[in-house]
C-alpha positions, 0 to 999 in steps of 0.5 A, a space after each residue: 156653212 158645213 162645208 166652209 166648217 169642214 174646209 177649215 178644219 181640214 185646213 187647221 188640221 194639216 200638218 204644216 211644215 212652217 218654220 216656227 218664228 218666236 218673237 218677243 217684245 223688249 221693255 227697254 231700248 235695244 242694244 244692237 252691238 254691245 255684250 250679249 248672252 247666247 242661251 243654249 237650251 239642249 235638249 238630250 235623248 232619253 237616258 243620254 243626260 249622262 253621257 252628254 254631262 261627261 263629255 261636256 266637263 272632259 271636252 269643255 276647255 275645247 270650247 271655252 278656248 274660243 269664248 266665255 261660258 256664264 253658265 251651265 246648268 242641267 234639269 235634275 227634276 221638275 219639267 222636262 227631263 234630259 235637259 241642259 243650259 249654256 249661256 255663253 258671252 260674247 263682246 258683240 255680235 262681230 265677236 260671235 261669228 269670229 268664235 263659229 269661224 274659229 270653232 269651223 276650223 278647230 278639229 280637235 273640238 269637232 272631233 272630242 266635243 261636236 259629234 259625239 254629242 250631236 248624236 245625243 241631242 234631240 233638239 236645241 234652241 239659241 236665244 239672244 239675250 241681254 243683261 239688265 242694266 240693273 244686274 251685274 254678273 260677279 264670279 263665284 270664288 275658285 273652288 279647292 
């Protein structure tokens, strides 16, 4: 019994190099190829926040040239530090992998927006979301 003991936790303690699969269970039916959301989770290295926010709001017509963005928010406080969201529409998912090929080809994006803050990420998650039928997205009105 102390063997079998030991194997297995030797074998829980390894180190595995697995891709981590996340899944969820949707309440609702779903939808295959209508409007969806891509929720971007970036998460910036250790006192890159800044940096990363001002290339964003030089560069991000770069970007919103090739799709719509919903939102984007930063953590302030509270949390994890050092982190930013996207959300960004897109028609279908037809319409997502038109923008990649698009933003493939854009040079001036990869240059002014892409690589400069690669190098300040850390880690990014994507998630595929949808809004509830209940929920209508409204604009706030344009600033002066």
């Amino acid at each position: 019994m102390l063997a079998f003991r030991r194997s297995l936790t030797r074998a829980l303690a390894a180190p595995t190099m697995a891709p981590q699969v996340c899944s969820s269970f949707a309440t609702g039916p779903r939808q295959y190829d209508g409007t969806f959301y891509e929720f971007r989770t970036y998460y910036l290295k250790p006192s890159k926040m800044n940096e990363f926010l001002e290339n964003v709001k030089k560069n991000i017509h770069l970007r919103t040239a090739h799709s719509e963005l919903v939102g984007c928010w930063s953590v302030e406080f509270g949390g994890r530090m050092n982190k930013v969201f996207h959300i960004w529409k897109y028609d279908n998912f037809a319409h997502r992998t038109e923008v990649q090929k698009a933003l493939a080809k854009d040079k001036e994006w990869q240059q002014q927006f892409l690589i400069p803050n690669l190098a300040l990420i850390d880690k990014q998650e994507s998630e595929i979301t949808y809004l509830v039928p209940w929920c209508k997205l409204v604009k706030p009105p344009k600033e002066v």
